[in-house]
C-alpha positions as CSV (number, residue, x, y, z in Angstrom):
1,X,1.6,74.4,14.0
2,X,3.7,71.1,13.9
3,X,2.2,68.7,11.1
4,X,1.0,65.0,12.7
5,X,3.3,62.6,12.0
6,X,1.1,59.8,12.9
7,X,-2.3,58.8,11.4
8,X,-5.3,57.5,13.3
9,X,-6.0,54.0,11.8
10,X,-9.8,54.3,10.5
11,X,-11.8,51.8,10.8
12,X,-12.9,49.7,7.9
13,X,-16.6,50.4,6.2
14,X,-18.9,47.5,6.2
15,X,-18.4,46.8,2.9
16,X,-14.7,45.8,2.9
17,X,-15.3,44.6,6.6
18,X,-17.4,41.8,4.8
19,X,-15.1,41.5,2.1
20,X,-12.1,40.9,4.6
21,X,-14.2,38.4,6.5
22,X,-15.3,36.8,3.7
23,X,-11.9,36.3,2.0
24,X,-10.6,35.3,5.9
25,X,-13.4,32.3,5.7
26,X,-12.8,31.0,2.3
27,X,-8.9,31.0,3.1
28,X,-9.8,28.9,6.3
29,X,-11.9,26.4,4.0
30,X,-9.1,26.3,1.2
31,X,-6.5,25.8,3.7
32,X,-8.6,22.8,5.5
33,X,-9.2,21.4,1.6
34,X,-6.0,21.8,-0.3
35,X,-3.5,22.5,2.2
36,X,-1.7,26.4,2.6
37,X,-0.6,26.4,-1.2
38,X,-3.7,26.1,-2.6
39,X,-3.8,29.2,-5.1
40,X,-5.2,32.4,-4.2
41,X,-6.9,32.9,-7.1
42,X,-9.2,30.1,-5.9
43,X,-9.3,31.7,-2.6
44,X,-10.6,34.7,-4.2
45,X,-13.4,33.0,-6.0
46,X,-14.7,30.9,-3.3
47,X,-14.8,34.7,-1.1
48,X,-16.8,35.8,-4.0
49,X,-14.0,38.7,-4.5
50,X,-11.7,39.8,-7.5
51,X,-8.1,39.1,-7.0
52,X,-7.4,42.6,-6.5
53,X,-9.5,43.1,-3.6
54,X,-7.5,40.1,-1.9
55,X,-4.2,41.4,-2.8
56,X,-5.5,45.1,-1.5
57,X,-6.1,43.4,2.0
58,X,-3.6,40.6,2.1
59,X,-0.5,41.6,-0.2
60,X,1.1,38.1,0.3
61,X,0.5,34.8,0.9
62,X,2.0,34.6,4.1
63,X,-0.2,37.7,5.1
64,X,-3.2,35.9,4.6
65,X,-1.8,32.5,6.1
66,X,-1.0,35.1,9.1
67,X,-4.4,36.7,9.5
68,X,-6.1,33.2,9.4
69,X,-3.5,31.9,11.9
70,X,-4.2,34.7,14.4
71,X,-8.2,33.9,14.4
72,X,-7.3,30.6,15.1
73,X,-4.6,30.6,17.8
74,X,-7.0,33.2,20.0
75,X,-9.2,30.0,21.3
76,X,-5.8,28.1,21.9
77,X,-4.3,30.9,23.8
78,X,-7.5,31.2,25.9
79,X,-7.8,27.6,26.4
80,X,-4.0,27.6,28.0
81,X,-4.9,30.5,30.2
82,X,-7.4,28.2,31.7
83,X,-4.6,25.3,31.5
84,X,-2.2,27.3,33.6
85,X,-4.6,28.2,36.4
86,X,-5.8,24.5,36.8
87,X,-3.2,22.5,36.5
88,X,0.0,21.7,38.0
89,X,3.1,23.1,35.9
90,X,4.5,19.6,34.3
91,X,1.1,18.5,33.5
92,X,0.2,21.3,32.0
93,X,3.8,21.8,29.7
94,X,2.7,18.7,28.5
95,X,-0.3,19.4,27.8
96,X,0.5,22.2,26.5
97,X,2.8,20.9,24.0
98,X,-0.1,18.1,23.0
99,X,-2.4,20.9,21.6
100,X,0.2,23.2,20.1
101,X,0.9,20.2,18.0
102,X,-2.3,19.6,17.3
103,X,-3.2,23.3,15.8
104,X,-0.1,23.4,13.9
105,X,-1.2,20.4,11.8
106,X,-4.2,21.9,11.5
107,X,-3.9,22.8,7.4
108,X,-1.6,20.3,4.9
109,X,1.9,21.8,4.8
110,X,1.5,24.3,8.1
111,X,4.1,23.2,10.0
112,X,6.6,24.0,6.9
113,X,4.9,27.2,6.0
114,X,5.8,28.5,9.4
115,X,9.3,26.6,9.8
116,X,10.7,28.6,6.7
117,X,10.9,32.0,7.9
118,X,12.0,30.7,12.1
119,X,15.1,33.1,11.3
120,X,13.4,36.2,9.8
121,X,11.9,38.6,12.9
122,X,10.2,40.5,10.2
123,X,8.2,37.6,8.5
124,X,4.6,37.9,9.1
125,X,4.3,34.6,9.9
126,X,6.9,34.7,12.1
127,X,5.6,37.2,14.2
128,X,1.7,35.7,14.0
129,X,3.6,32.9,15.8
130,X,5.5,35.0,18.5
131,X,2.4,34.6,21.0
132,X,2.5,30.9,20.6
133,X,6.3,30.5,21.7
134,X,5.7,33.1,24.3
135,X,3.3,30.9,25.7
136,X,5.1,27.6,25.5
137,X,8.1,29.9,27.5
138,X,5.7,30.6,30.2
139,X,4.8,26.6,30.8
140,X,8.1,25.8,30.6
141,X,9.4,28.6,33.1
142,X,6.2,27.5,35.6
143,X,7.6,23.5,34.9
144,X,11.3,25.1,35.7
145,X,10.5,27.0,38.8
146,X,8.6,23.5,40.5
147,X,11.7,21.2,39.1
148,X,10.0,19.7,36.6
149,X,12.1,20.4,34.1
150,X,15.6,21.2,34.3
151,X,17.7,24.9,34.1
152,X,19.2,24.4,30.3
153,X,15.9,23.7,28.4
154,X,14.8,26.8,26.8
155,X,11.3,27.7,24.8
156,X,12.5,27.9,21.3
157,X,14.2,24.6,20.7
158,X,11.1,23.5,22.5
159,X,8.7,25.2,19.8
160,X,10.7,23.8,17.0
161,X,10.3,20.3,18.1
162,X,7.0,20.6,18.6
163,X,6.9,22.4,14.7
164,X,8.5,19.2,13.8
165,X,6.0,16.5,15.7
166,X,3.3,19.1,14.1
167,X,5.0,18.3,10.4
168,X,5.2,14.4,10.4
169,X,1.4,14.2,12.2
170,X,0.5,16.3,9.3
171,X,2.2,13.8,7.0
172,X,1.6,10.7,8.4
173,X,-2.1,11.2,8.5
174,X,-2.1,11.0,12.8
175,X,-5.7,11.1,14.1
176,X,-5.6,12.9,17.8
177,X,-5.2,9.8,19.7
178,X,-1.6,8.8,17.8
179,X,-0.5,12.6,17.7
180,X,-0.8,12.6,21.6
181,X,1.4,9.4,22.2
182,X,4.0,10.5,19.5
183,X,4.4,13.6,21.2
184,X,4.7,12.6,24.8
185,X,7.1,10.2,23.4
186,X,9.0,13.4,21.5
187,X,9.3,15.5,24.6
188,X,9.6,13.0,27.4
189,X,13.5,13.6,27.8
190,X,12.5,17.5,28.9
191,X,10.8,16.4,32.0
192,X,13.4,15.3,35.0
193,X,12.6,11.9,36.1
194,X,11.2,11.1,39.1
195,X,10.0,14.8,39.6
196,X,6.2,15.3,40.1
């Protein structure tokens, strides 16, 4: 009889379930408070966990950063589900690009945590990202296919710019309001003019 080669993954017990979602809210906190360098160690503590049973789930820095990412971008990704269906294809690019901005900022130094690795494929963060420039590549086809927006623009120089805009509201301090203008400003020259 042929050995498995593959495992089933098991679920986690309840314990290290709370410990994982314990250590995924204090990260959250940390990274609102002290930006996404703030030390582990500190993350640890304010989970009420040793270090080892953070490195044990999160090996990395960048795996944590990942993990907390992913919670967050699910509401984003649902909310732009709901943007696609009712609203017309530039309008919704734009807005689009508005609020992908806006959750990039979200933590001090985001934007350059996640610009670091753009040429890696195998980068955790990387790929905790892949969902949000698949998405943007879906408004921007839909903004394509009704003329809004011309042939040659494509989604990834489209994400990076947006990375960037994320970066200097992050620095400059940008309530919502400023973010918004700054970014319509930014991405203005994808949209072909006089189309509607």
């Amino acid at each position: 009889m042929a050995a498995r080669t593959t495992e089933a993954v098991r679920p986690l017990r309840a314990d290290a379930r709370r410990n994982r979602d314990a250590i995924l809210r204090a990260a959250r906190e940390a990274f609102e408070d002290e930006g996404v360098f703030t030390s582990l160690d500190g993350v640890a503590a304010r989970a009420g966990v040793g270090n080892a049973t953070l490195y044990r789930n999160f090996p990395t820095r960048d795996d944590l950063l990942s993990a907390v990412i992913e919670t967050s971008t699910a509401e984003v990704l649902a909310e732009a589900d709901e943007l696609a269906r009712t609203t017309a294809p530039r309008e919704a690019l734009s807005e689009w690009l508005v609020r992908l901005a806006w959750l990039l900022r979200t933590w001090h130094d985001l934007p350059s945590c996640l610009a670091g690795p753009r040429d890696d494929d195998t980068a955790t963060v990387q790929t905790t990202c892949n969902p949000l420039l698949a998405r943007t590549a879906t408004f921007l086809d839909a903004a394509q296919a009704s003329g809004d927006v011309g042939p040659d623009v494509e989604a990834e120089p489209v994400f990076e710019l947006v990375l960037a805009l994320a970066w200097a509201t992050d620095r400059f301090h940008h309530d919502e309001a400023t973010a918004r203008g700054r970014v319509a400003v930014a991405t203005a020259g994808l949209f072909t003019p006089g189309a509607s």
